[in-house]
TIKE-397647 format. One record per residue (C-alpha): residue number from 1; x, y, z. Coordinates in nm, 2 decimals, m for minus. Example, Ala and Ser with C-alpha at 12.3 -4.5 7.8 and 13.67 -1.06 7.14 Angstrom:
! TIKE-397647
<node><resi>1</resi><c1>1.23</c1><c2>m0.45</c2><c3>0.78</c3></node>
<node><resi>2</resi><c1>1.37</c1><c2>m0.11</c2><c3>0.71</c3></node>
This chain:
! TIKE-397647
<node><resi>1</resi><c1>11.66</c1><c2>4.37</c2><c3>4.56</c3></node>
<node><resi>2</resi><c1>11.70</c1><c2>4.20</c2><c3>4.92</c3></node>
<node><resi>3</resi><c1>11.41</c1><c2>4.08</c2><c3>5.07</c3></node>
<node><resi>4</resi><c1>11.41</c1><c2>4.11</c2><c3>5.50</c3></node>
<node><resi>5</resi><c1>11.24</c1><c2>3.88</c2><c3>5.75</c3></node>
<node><resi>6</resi><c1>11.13</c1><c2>3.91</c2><c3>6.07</c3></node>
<node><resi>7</resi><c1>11.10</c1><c2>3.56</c2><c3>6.26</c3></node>
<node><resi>8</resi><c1>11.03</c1><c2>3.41</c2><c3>6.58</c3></node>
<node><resi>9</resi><c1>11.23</c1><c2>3.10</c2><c3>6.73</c3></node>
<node><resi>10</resi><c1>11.08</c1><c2>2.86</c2><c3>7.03</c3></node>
<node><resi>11</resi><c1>11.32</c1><c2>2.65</c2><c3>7.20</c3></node>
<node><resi>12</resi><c1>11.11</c1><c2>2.35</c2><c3>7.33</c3></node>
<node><resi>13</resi><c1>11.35</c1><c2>2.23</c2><c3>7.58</c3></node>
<node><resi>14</resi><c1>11.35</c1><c2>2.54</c2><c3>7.72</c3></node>
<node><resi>15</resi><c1>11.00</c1><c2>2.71</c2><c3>7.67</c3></node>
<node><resi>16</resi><c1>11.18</c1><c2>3.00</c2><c3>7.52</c3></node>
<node><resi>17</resi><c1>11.13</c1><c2>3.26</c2><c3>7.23</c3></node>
<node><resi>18</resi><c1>11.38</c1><c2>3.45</c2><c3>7.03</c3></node>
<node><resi>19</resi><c1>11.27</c1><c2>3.77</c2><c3>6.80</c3></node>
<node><resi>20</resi><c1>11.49</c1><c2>3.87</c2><c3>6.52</c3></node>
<node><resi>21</resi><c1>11.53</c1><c2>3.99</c2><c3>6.20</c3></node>
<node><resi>22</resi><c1>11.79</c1><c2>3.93</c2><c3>5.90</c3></node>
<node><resi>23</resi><c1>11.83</c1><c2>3.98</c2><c3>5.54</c3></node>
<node><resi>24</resi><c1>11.94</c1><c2>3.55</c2><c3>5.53</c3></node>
<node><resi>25</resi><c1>11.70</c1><c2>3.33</c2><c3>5.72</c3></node>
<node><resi>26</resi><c1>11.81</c1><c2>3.02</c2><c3>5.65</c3></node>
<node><resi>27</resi><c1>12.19</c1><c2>3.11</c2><c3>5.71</c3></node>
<node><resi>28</resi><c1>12.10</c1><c2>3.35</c2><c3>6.07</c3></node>
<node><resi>29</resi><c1>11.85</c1><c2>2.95</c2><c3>6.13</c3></node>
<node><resi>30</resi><c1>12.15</c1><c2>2.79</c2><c3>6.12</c3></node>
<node><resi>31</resi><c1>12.38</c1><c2>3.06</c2><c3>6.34</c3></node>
<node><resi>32</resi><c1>12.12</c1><c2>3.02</c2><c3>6.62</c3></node>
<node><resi>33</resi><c1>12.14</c1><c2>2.59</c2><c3>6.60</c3></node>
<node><resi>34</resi><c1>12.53</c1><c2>2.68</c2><c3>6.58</c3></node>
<node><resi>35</resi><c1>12.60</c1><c2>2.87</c2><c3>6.86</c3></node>
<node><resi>36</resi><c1>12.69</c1><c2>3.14</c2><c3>6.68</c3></node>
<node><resi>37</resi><c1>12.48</c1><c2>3.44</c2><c3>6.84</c3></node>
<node><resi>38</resi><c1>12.57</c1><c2>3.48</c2><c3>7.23</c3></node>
<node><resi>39</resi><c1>12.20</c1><c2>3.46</c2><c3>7.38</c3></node>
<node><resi>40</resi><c1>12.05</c1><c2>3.20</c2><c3>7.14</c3></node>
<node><resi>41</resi><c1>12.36</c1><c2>2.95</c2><c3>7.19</c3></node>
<node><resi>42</resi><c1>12.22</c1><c2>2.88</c2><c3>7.58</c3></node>
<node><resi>43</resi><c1>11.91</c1><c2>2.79</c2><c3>7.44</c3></node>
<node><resi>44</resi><c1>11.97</c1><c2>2.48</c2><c3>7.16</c3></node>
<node><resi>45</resi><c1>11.78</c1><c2>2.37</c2><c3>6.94</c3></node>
<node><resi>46</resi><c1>11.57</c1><c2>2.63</c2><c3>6.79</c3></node>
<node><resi>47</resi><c1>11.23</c1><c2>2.56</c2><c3>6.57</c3></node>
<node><resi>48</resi><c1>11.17</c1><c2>2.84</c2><c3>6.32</c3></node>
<node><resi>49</resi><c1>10.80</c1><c2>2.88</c2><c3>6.40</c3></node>
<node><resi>50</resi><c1>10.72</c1><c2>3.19</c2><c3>6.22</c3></node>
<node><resi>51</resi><c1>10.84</c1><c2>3.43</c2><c3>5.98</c3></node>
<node><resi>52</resi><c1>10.73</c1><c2>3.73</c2><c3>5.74</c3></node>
<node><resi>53</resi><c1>10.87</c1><c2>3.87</c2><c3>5.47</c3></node>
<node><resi>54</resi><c1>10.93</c1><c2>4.28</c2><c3>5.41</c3></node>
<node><resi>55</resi><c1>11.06</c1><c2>4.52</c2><c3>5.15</c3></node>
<node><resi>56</resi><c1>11.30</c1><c2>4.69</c2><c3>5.36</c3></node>
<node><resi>57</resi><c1>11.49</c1><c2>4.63</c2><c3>5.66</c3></node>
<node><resi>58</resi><c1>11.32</c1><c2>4.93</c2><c3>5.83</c3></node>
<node><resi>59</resi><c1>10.97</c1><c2>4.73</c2><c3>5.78</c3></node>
<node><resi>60</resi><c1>11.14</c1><c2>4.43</c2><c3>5.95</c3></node>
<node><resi>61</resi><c1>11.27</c1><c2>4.61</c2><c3>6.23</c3></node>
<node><resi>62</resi><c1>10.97</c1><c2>4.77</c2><c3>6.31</c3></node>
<node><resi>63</resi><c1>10.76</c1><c2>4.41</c2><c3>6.30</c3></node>
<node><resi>64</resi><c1>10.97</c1><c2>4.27</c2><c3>6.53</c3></node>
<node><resi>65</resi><c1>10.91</c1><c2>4.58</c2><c3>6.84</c3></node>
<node><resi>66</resi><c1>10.58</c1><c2>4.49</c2><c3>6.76</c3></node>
<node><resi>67</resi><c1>10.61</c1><c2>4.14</c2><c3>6.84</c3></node>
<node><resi>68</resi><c1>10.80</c1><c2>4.21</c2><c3>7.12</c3></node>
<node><resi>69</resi><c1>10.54</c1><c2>4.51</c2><c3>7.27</c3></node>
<node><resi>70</resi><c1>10.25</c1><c2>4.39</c2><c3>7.50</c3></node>
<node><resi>71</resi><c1>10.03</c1><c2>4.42</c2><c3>7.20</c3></node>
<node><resi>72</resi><c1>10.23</c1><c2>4.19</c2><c3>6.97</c3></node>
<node><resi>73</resi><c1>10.21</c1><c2>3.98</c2><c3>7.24</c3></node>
<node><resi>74</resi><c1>9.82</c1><c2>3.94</c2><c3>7.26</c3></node>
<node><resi>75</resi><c1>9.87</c1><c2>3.94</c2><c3>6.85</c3></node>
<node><resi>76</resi><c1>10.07</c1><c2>3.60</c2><c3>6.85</c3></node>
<node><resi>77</resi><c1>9.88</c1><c2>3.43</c2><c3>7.14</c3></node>
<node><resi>78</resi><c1>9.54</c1><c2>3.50</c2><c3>6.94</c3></node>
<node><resi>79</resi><c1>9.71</c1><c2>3.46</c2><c3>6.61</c3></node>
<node><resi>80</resi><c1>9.79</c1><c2>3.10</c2><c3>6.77</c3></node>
<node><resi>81</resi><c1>10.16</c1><c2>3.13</c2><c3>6.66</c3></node>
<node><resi>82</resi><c1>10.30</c1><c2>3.12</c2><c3>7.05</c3></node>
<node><resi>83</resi><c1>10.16</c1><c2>2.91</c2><c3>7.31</c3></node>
């Protein structure tokens, strides 16, 4: 059974945060420090800052509007995982 992760990227050099999801984290890690997806490859390096692990992809998908609504934002700042 696959496991699905929602995770957060920060790119330090440019004060930036990416919101995804995948079924491979450390392989879709690694296309983002590649250059291998068409937004993130402006934005090298990448830190992996946060992740959690779902059941389903459905699950992941849906943690990762939440991060990216208004209230997922307030969630993270007060959550301390973005600055």
């Amino acid at each position: 059974m696959s496991k699905f992760y929602t995770y957060i990227l920060f790119s330090p050099k440019f004060n930036k945060h990416y919101y995804g999801h995948t079924s491979n984290l450390s392989k879709r890690f690694d296309d983002h420090n590649n250059g291998l997806s068409v937004y993130t490859k402006k934005f090298i390096p990448w830190e992996l800052i946060y992740f959690e692990e779902f059941d389903s992809r459905s699950e992941a998908i849906k943690r990762e509007k939440f991060f990216k609504s208004f209230e997922g934002y307030i969630w993270l700042k007060e959550n301390n995982i973005i600055k």
